[in-house]
C-alpha positions, 0 to 999 in steps of 0.5 A: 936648169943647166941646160937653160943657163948654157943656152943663155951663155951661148946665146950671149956669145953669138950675141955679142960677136954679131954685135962685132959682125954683123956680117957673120949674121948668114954663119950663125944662122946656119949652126943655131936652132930656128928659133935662135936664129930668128935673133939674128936674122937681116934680109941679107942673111935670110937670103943667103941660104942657098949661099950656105948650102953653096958653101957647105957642098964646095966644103963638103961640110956635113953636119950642118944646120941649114934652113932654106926652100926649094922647088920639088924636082923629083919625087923618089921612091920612099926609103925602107931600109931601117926607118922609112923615108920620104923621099924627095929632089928639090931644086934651090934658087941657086940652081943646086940640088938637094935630097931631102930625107923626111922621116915618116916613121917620126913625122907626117908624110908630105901628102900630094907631093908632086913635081913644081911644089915648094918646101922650105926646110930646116934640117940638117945637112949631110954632104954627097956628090950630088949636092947634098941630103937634108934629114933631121926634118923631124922632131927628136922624140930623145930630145938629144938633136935640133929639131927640124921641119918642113913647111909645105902647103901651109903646113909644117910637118915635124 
């Protein structure tokens, strides 16, 4: 019950500083779980994803919540260490790069992958040289992280 009234308080707040600034739409979207984002969304925000994750490189910001699409560039090798990894480049529309890291030990593999396929993501973004690795594309079975997805082929992976 704490939880959820926390959860409305913080919602209000954003509420209420989006009603002030509108324009604030894009940064909210960015730090709140999907499904409250989705109380804030214009096209205009949807839209600036690739601006965010822009933002978040030239930043080097991490630990950012950052929901976005991009066309696979390169399929890499799974991560073994520790707990195993989906591994995969994917090209933004800005024409950025980013690594996503898809825990499979939590959540489906990504079967068919291959170069030229779309994913949208929402996860969490962790700055690097290169552009940037998105991980937390999986539910947290501790309950304790936002959890991510990805979408591909229809499908939603978590």
């Amino acid at each position: 019950m704490k939880k959820v009234i926390i959860t409305a308080l913080v919602l209000a707040a954003l509420y209420s500083v989006y009603q002030k600034n509108p324009g604030i739409a894009s940064e909210i979207i960015a730090i709140v779980p999907a499904e409250w984002a989705e109380k804030f969304k214009t096209t205009s925000a949807t839209s600036n994803s690739d601006d965010i994750l822009a933002k978040a490189f030239q930043q080097r910001r991490s630990d950012v919540q950052v929901r976005g699409s991009g066309i696979v560039i390169k399929v890499l090798p799974d991560d073994t260490k520790g707990s195993q990894h989906q591994r995969f480049i994917i090209k933004l529309a800005s024409g950025q790069t980013v690594l996503i890291a898809h825990n499979i030990d939590l959540a489906p593999r990504l079967g068919g992958l291959a170069a030229g396929d779309r994913v949208e993501f929402y996860g969490e973004y962790e700055w690097n040289s290169q552009g940037g690795v998105v991980h937390w594309t999986h539910r947290d079975p501790a309950g304790r992280h936002i959890d991510g997805w990805l979408q591909y082929r229809g499908r939603q992976y978590q």
